[in-house]
C-alpha positions in Angstrom: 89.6 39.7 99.4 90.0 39.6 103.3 90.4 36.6 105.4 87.2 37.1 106.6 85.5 36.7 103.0 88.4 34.2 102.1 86.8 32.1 105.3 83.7 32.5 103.8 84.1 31.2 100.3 86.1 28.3 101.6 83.5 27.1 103.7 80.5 27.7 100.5 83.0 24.9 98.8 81.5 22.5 101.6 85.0 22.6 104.0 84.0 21.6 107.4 84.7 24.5 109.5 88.1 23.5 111.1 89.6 22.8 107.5 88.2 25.9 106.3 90.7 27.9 108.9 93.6 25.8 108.1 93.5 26.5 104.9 92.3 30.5 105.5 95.6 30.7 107.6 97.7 29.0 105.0 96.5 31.9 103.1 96.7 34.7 105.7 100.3 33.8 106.1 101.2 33.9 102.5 99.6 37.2 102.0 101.4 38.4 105.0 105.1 37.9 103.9 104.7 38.8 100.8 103.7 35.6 98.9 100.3 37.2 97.4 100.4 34.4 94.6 99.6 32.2 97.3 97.5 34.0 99.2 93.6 34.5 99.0 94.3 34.7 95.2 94.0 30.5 95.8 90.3 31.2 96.7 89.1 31.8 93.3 91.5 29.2 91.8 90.0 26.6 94.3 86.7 27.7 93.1 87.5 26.3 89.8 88.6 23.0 91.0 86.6 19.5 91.3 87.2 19.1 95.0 86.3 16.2 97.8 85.9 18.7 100.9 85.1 15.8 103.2 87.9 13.5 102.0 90.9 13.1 104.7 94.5 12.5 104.0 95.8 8.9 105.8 99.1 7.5 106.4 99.3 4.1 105.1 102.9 3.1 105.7 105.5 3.7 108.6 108.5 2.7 109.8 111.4 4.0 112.1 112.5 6.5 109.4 110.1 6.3 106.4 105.9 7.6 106.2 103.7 7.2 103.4 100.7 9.2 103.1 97.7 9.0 100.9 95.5 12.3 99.8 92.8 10.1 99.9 90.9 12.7 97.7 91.9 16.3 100.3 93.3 19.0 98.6 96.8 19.3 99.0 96.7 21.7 101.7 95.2 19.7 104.2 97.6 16.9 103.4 100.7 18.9 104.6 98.9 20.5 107.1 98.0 16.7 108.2 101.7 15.6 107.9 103.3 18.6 109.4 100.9 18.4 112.6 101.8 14.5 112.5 105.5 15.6 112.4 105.1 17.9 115.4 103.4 15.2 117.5 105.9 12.6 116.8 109.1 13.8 115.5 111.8 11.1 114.5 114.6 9.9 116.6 117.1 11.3 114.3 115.7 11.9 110.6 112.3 10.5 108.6 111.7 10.8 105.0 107.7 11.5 104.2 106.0 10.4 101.2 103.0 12.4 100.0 101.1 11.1 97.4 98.4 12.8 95.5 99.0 15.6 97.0 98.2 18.9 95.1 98.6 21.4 95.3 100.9 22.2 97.9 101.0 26.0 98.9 104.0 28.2 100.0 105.8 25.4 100.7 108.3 27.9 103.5 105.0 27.9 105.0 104.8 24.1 106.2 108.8 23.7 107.0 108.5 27.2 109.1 106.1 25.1 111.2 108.0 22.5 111.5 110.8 24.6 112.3 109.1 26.4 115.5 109.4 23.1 116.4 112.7 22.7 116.7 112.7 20.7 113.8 114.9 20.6 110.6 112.9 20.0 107.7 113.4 20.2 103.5 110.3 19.8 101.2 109.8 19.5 97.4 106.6 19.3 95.0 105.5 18.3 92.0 102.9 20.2 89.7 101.8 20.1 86.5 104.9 20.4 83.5 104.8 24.3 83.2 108.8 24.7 82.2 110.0 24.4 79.0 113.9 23.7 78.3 116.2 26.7 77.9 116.2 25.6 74.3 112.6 25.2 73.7 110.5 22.6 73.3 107.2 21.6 75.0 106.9 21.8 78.9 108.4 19.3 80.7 109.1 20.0 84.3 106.8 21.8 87.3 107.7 24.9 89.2 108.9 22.4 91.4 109.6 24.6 94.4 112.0 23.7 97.4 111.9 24.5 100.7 114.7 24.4 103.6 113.9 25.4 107.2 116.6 25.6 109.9 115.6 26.4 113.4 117.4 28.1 115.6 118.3 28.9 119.3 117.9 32.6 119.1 114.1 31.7 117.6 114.4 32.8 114.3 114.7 30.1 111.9 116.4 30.0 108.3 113.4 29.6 105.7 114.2 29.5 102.0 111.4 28.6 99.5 112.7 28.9 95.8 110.7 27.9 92.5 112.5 26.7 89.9 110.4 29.3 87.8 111.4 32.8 87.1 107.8 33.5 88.3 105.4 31.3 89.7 101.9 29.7 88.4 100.5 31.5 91.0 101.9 34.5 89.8 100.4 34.0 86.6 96.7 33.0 88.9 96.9 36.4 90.2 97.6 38.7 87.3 100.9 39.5 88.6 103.1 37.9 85.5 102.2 36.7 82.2 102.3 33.2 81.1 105.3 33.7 78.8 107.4 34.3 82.1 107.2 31.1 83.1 110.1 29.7 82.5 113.5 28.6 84.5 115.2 31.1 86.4 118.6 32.1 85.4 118.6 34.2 81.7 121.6 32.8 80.4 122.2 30.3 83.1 118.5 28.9 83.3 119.8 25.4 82.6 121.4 25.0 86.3 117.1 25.7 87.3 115.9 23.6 84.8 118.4 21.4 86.0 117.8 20.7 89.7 113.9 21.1 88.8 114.3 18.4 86.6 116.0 16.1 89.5 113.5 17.4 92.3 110.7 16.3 90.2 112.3 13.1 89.3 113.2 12.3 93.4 109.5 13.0 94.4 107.9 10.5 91.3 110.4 7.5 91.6 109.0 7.7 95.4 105.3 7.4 94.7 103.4 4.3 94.0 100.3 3.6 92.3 100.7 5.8 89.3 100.3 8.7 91.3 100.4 11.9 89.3 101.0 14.8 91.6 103.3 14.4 94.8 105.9 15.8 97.5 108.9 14.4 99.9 109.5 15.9 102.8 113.1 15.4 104.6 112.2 16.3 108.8 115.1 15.5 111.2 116.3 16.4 114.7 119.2 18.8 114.9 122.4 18.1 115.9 123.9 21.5 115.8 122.7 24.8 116.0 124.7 26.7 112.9 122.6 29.6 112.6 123.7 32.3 115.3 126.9 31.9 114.3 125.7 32.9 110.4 124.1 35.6 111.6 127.3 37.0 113.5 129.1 36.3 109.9 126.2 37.8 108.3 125.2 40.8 110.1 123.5 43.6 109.2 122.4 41.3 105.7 118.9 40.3 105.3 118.8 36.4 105.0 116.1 33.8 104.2 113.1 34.1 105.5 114.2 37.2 107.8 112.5 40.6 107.9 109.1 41.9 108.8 105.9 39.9 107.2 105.1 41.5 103.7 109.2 41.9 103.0 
């Protein structure tokens, strides 16, 4: 599938054009670095879904430091998109906490803080999703993927982007016939409980924050900089490849 067919199938799901290409590019630029699982694989999995194409995500609470935001019914997608562009419009005086709520599913989460990063914004997001990780020991599923993403601009214009599930593979791995379901499970072989671990506290953070008995979510962490630590890693580093770095599709 290309982005033009991908455009195409989004907008037979009833998307109103101008959602159709924000979702399309969320796409495009997953397949483009790499991120195939959440690329125009999503497509078909939308397809699947019970969807509200018309819904709109809303705010419903702000303050100096805090926003709630309600799906309202949108797919996921369009609620981060919504945020991030709210971000971008009016960043905080010094750091803001957003509150998502109903909001699934959430992409390539490096996707959403490498916007906000262009910006010349620091930003940290987490999600929940449905309990596909088991303990190390066994047992049912109990925890999500629950991916997090850390972006750090920088002066030189090339930001730090890491985006890590807490999966050895991803669902959308599994979506897209690159990984069975039996590898889904916490990263780490021998050491999985330190990723079952911090999944289990990410996906605890994001539901003690919603309200309403809301059953999928994410918390993003957006801030001014005060420093500008990353040319000085990359002299450290040079010559390494780090987060985020390298030609799309690497």
């Amino acid at each position: 599938m290309d982005a033009e067919e991908a455009l195409a199938r989004v907008r037979a799901l009833g998307f109103a054009d101008d959602d159709a290409r924000r979702l399309v590019a969320h796409f495009a630029d997953a397949e483009a670095r790499g991120k195939t699982s959440h690329g125009f694989s999503r497509v078909e999995w939308l397809e699947t879904l019970d969807l509200v194409p018309g819904a709109r995500p809303e705010q419903i609470e702000a303050g100096p430091g805090f926003q709630r935001w309600h799906s309202r019914g949108a797919v996921g997608y369009l609620v981060l998109d919504a945020v991030v562009r709210a971000q971008l419009d009016d960043p905080p005086e010094a750091a803001r906490v957003v509150v998502c709520e109903d909001t699934f599913p959430t992409g390539m989460l490096g996707g959403w803080v490498r916007r906000l990063a262009g910006g010349g914004l620091v930003a940290a997001l987490t999600a929940t999703s449905p309990p596909r990780l088991s303990h190390p020991d066994g047992g049912p599923p109990l925890i999500g993927t629950t991916p997090l993403a850390i972006a750090i601009p920088s002066s030189a214009g090339n930001p730090i982007v890491t985006d890590v599930s807490m999966g050895r593979v991803t669902h959308g791995d599994v979506l897209a016939g690159l990984a069975s379901p039996e590898e889904l499970v916490p990263f780490g072989g021998d050491q999985a409980y330190k990723a079952f671990a911090l999944g289990l506290g990410l996906q605890l953070l994001v539901q003690a924050l919603l309200r309403d008995g809301a059953a999928r979510g994410a918390v993003l962490i957006v801030g001014r900089p005060e420093s500008d630590p990353v040319p000085a890693l990359r002299t450290a580093g040079a010559g390494v490849r780090l987060p985020g770095d390298g030609s799309p599709g690497h």
